[in-house]
C-alpha positions as CSV (number, residue, x, y, z in Angstrom):
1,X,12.2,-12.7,-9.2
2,X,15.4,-14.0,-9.7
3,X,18.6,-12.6,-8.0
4,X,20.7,-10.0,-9.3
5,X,23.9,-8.9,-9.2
6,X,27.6,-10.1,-7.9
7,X,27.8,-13.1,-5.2
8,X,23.9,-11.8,-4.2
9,X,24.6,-8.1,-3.8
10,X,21.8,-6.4,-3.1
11,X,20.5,-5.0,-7.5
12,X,19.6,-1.2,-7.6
13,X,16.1,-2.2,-7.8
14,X,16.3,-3.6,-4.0
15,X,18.4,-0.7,-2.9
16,X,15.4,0.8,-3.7
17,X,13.0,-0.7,-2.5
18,X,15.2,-1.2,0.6
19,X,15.4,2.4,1.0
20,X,11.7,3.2,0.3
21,X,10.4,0.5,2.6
22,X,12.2,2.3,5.2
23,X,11.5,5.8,4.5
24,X,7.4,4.2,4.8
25,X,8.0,2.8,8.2
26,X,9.8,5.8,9.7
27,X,7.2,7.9,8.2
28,X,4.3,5.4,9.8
29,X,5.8,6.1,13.1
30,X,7.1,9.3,12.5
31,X,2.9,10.1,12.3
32,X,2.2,8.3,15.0
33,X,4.5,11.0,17.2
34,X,3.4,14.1,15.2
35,X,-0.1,13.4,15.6
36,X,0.4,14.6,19.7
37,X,2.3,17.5,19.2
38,X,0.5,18.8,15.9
39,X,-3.4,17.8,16.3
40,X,-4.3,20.5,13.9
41,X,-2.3,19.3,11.3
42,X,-4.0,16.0,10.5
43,X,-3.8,16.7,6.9
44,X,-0.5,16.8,6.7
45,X,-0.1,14.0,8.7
46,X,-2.3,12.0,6.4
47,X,-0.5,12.7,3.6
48,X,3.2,12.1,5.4
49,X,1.5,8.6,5.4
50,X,0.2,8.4,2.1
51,X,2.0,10.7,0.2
52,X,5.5,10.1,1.9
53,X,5.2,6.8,2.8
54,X,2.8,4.8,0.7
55,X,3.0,6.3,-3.1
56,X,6.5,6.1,-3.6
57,X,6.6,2.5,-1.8
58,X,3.7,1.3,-4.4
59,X,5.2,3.0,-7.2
60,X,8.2,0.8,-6.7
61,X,6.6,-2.3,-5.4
62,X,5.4,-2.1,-9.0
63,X,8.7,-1.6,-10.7
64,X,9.6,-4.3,-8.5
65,X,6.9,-6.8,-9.8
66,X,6.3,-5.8,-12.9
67,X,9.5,-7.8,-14.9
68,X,7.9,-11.0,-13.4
69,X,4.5,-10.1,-14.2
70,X,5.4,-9.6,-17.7
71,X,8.3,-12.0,-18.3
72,X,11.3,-9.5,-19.2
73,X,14.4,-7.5,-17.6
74,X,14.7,-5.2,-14.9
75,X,14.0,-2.1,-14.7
76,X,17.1,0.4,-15.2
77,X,17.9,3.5,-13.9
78,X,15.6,5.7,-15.4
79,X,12.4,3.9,-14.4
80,X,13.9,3.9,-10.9
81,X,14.1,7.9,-10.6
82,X,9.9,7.4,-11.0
83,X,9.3,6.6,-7.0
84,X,12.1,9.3,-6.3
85,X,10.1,11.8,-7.8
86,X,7.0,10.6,-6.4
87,X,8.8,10.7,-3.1
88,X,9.5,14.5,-3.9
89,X,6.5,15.5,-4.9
90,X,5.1,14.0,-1.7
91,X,7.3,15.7,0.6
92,X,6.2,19.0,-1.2
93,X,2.5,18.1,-0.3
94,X,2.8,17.3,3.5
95,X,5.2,20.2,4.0
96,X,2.4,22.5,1.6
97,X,-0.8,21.7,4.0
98,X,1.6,22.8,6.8
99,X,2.8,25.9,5.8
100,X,2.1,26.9,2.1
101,X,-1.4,25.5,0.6
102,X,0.0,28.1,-2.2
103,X,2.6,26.0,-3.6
104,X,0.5,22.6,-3.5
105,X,-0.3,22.6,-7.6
106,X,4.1,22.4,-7.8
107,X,3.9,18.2,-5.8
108,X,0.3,17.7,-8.0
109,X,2.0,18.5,-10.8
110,X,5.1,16.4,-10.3
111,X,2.9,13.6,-8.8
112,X,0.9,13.3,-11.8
113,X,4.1,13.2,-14.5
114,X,5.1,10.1,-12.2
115,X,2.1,8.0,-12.8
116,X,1.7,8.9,-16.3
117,X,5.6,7.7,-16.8
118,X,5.0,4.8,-15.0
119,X,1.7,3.8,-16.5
120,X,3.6,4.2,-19.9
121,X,6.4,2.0,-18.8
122,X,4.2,-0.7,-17.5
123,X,1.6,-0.6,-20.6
124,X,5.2,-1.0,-23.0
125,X,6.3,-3.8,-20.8
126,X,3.4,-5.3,-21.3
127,X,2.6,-4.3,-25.3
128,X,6.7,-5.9,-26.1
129,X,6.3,-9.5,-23.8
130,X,5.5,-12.5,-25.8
131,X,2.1,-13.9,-24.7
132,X,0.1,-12.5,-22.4
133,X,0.6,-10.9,-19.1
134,X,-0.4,-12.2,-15.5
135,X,-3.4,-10.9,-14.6
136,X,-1.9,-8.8,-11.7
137,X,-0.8,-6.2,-14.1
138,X,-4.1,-5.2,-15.0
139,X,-4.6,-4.4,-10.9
140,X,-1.1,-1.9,-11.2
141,X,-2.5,-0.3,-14.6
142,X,-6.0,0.5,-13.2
143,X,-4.6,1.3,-9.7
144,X,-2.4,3.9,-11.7
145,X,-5.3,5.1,-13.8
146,X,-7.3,5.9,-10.4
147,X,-4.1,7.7,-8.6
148,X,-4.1,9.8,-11.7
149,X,-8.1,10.5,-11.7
150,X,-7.7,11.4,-8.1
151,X,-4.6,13.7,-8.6
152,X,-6.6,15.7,-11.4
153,X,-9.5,15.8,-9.1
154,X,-7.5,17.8,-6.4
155,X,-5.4,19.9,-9.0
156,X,-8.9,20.9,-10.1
157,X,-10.0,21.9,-7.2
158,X,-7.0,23.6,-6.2
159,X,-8.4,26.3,-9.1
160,X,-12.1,25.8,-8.6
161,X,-13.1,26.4,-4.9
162,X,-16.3,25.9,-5.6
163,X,-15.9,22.3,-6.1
164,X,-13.7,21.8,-3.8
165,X,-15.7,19.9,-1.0
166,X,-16.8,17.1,-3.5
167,X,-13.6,16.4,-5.5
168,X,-11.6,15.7,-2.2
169,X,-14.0,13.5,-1.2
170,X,-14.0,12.0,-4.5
171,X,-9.8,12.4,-4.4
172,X,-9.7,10.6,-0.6
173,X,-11.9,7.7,-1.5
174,X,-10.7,7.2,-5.2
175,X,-6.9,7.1,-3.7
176,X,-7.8,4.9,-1.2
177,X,-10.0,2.0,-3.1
178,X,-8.6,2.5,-6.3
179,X,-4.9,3.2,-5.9
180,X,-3.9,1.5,-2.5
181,X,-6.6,-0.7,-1.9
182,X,-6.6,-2.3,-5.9
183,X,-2.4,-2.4,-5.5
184,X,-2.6,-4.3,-2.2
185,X,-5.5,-6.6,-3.7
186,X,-3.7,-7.3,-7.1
187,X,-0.3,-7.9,-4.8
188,X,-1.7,-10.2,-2.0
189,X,-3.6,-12.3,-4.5
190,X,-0.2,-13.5,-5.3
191,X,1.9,-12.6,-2.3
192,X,0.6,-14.3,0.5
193,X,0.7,-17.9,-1.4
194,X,4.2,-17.2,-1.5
195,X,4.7,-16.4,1.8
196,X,2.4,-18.8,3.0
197,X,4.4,-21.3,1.3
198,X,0.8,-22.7,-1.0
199,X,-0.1,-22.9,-4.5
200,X,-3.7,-21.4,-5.4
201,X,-4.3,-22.3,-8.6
202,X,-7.3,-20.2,-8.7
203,X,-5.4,-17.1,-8.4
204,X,-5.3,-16.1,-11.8
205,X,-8.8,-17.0,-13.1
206,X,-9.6,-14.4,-9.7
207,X,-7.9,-11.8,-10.4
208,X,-9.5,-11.6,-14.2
209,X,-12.9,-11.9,-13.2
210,X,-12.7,-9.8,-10.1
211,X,-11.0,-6.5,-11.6
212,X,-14.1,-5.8,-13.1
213,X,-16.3,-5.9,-9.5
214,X,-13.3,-3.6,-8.3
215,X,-13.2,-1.3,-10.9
216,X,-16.8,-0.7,-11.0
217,X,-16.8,-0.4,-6.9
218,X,-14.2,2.2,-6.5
219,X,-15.9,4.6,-9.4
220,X,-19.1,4.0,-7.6
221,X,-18.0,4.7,-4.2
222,X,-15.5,7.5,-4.9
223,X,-18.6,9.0,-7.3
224,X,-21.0,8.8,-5.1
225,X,-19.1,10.2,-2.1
226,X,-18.5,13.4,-3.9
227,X,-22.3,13.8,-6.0
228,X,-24.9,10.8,-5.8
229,X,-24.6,9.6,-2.3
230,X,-26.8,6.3,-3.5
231,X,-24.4,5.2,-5.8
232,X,-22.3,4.3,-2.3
233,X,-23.8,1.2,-1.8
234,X,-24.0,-0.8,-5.1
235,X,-20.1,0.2,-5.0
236,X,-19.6,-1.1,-2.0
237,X,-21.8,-4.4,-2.6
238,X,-19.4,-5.0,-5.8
239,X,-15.8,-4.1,-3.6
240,X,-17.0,-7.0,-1.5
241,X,-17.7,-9.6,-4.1
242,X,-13.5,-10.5,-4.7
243,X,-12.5,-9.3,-1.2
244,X,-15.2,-12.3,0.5
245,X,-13.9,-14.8,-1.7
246,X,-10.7,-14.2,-0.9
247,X,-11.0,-13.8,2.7
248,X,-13.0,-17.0,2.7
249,X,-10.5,-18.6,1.1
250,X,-7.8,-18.0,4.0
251,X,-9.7,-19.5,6.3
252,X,-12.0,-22.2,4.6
253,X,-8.9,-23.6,2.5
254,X,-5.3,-22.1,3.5
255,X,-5.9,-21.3,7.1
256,X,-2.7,-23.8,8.5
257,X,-0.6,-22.0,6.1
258,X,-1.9,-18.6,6.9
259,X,-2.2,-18.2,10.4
260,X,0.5,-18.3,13.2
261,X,2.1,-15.9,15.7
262,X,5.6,-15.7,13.6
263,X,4.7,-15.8,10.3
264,X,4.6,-12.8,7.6
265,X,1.4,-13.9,6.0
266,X,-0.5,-13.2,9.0
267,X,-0.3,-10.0,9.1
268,X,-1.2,-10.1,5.0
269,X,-3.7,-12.5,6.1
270,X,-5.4,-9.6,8.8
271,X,-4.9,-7.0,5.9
272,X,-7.4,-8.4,3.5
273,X,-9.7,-8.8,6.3
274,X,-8.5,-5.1,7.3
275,X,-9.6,-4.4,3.5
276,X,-13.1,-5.4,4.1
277,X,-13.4,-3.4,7.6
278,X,-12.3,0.1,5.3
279,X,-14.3,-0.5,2.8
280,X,-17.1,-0.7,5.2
281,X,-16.5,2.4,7.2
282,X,-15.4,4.4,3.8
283,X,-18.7,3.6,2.6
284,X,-20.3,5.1,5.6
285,X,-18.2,8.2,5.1
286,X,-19.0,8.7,1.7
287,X,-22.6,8.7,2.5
288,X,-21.5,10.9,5.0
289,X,-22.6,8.9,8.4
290,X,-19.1,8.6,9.8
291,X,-16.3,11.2,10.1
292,X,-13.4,11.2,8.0
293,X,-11.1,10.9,10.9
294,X,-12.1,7.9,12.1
295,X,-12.5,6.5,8.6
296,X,-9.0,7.2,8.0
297,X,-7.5,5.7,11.5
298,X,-9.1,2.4,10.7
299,X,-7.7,2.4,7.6
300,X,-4.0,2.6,9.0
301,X,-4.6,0.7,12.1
302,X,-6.1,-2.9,10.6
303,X,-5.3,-2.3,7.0
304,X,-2.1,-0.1,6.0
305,X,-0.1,-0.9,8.9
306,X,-0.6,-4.9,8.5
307,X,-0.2,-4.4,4.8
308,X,3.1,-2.8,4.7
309,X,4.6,-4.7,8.0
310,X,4.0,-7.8,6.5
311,X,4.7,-7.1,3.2
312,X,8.2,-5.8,4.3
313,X,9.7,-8.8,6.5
314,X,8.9,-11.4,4.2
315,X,10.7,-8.9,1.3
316,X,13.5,-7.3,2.9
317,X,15.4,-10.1,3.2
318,X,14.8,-10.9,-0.1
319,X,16.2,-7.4,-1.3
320,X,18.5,-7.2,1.0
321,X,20.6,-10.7,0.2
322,X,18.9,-11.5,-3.0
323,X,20.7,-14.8,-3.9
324,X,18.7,-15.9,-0.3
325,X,21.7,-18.6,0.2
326,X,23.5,-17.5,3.3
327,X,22.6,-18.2,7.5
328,X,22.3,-14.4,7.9
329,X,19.7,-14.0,5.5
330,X,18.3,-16.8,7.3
331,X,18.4,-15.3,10.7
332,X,16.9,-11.7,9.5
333,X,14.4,-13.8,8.1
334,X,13.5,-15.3,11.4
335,X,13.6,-12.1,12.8
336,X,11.7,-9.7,11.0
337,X,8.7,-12.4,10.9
338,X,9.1,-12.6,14.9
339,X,5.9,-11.1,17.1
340,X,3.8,-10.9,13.8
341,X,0.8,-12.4,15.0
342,X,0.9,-10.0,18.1
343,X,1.7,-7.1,16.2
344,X,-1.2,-8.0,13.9
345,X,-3.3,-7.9,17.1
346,X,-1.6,-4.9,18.3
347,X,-3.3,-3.2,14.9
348,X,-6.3,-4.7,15.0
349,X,-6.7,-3.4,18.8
350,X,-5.9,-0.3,17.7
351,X,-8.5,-0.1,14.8
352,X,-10.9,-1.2,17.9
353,X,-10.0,1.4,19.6
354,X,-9.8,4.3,16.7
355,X,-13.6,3.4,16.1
356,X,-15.1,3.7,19.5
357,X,-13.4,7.2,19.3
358,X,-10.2,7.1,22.0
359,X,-7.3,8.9,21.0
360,X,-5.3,6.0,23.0
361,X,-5.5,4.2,19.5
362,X,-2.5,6.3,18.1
363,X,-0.2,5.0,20.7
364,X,-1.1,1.5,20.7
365,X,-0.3,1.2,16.6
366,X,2.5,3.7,17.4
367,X,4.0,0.6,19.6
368,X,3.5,-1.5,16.8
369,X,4.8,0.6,14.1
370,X,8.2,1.3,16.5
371,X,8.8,-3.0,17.5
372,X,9.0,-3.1,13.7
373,X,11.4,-0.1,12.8
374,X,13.5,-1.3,15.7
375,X,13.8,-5.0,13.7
376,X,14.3,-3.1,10.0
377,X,16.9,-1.3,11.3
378,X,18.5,-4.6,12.7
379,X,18.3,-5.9,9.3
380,X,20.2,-3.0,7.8
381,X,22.8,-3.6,10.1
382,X,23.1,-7.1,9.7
383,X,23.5,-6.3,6.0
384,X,25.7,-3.2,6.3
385,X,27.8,-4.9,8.9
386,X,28.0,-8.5,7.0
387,X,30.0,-7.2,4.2
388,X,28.9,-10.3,2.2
């Protein structure tokens, strides 16, 4: 994306990204903390996580992404209030499961008018470019179309008890694949090249062909997790078709540029593998072999965590000093990128640990999570302090 703004001033899209990337890694670590004091509210916790941190900051990593994917402006102001309300709405939800489940339809409701606003912004970006969009769009439009099937799912059962045990399972696992893990897909396709510092010029012809194994997965697996229990495993079978190739890929082809204990793209690089390791153990909680606990543990620890850690130092720079021209820029950089192989280990331990079922997993990704809100917040000072 090209810079915006005066002498490289951070744009109002990057404030807010800027802003939202931190309010996800405070609210990563923030869980982390909560999790000792409150053990019997783990699903609030989940959804400070998800709901707090991760749906706002995927909401406007697509704002974010979308002008490039579809050749036109920025987004303005109005687009922007779309994570804001989506940070609202999951505020409301992790405050709800704590203290009033009464009131969770009011963050389902305001939740679902986000998506639908952004999936109509996106689908009239895309329906006013001349020529065709990249193929990553398609990922955001169908990630949206499975947050929304998901929210429904838990605004039904919110009014139909009855139901109630299936469509959560079917709202956890359809959130999960669909939403987060098709976003991160569709994102790292094209991300980690850049970081990386490689051309893949099989990107695209991927992501076309392999939409169609995900889409097919995640209805399978988030289906059969709530009603036919056998349709788990074909899901799962078809998840795994682009997230092999891909995987493969780093380390057959691109390992050199991948791989290395300060880079960014290695902890993107031990997401995708991350990826494969949730999808695993979410299939075995769909057919109901594993608890959901654990599921959900592995899928912060060696997927989430990595994802958004990586994802962050390689763009909050960028945000931060968008025209990328000046030695300060240079040095956060440098900075944010340092200790990212260990941290990526750090995760990956802690993902080791979650599954053999020791509760000393939270506090070795709570380490991790706190090095790295220690080095955003040195970045925010370096830019707030800088006055450049």
């Amino acid at each position: 994306m090209k810079p915006h703004g005066i002498d490289g001033l951070p744009n109002p899209v990057a404030r807010t990204m800027t802003g939202l990337a931190t309010v996800a890694v405070t609210a990563f670590f923030a869980a982390m903390v909560l999790r000792h004091y409150l053990p019997q509210g783990e699903p609030s916790l989940i959804h400070l996580i998800m709901a707090i941190g991760i749906m706002p900051l995927i909401m406007g990593a697509m704002i974010y992404f979308t002008p490039v994917l579809t050749h036109s402006r920025a987004a303005g102001w109005l687009v922007l209030m779309v994570p804001l309300l989506a940070l609202v709405a999951g505020a409301l939800a992790s405050t709800g499961l704590l203290w009033r489940r009464d009131l969770l339809p009011i963050p389902a409701v305001l939740a679902l008018t986000a998506a639908g606003a952004l999936l109509g912004w996106m689908w009239y970006r895309a329906r006013t470019m001349l020529g065709r969009p990249h193929p990553g769009l398609d990922w955001y439009r169908w990630a949206l179309v499975c947050l929304l099937l998901g929210l429904t799912a838990i605004f039904i059962a919110m009014f139909r008890p009855e139901y109630g045990m299936a469509l959560r399972r079917f709202h956890l696992h359809i959130n999960l694949l669909g939403f987060v893990g098709m976003t991160a897909f569709g994102t790292l396709c094209v991300l980690v090249p850049t970081v990386a510092g490689y051309s893949d010029p099989d990107a695209r012809g991927r992501l076309r062909v392999d939409l169609y194994f995900a889409v097919a997965g995640t209805l399978l697996v988030a289906s059969g997790s709530a009603w036919l229990s056998w349709l788990v495993w074909p899901g799962l079978a078809l998840w795994l078709i682009p997230l092999m190739r891909f995987a493969s890929s780093l380390v057959i082809h691109w390992r050199k540029f991948v791989w290395g204990w300060h880079r960014s793209s290695t902890s993107l690089g031990l997401a995708v593998f991350g990826l494969i390791a949730v999808l695993i153990t979410a299939g075995f909680h769909a057919a109901g072999a594993r608890p959901s606990g654990a599921s959900m543990q592995v899928f912060f620890f060696v997927f989430l965590f990595p994802l958004v850690t990586g994802a962050v130092s390689y763009l909050l720079p960028v945000w931060l000093w968008p025209a990328r021209n000046t030695a300060v820029y240079e040095c956060t950089a440098r900075r944010l990128a340092w200790g990212s192989g260990v941290r990526s280990l750090v995760f990956l331990a802690a993902g080791v640990v979650a599954c053999i079922g020791m509760r000393e997993a939270v506090y070795l990704a709570g380490v991790g999570i706190l090095v790295f809100l220690l080095q955003v917040v040195w970045a925010l000072w370096a830019r707030f302090s800088s006055n450049i």
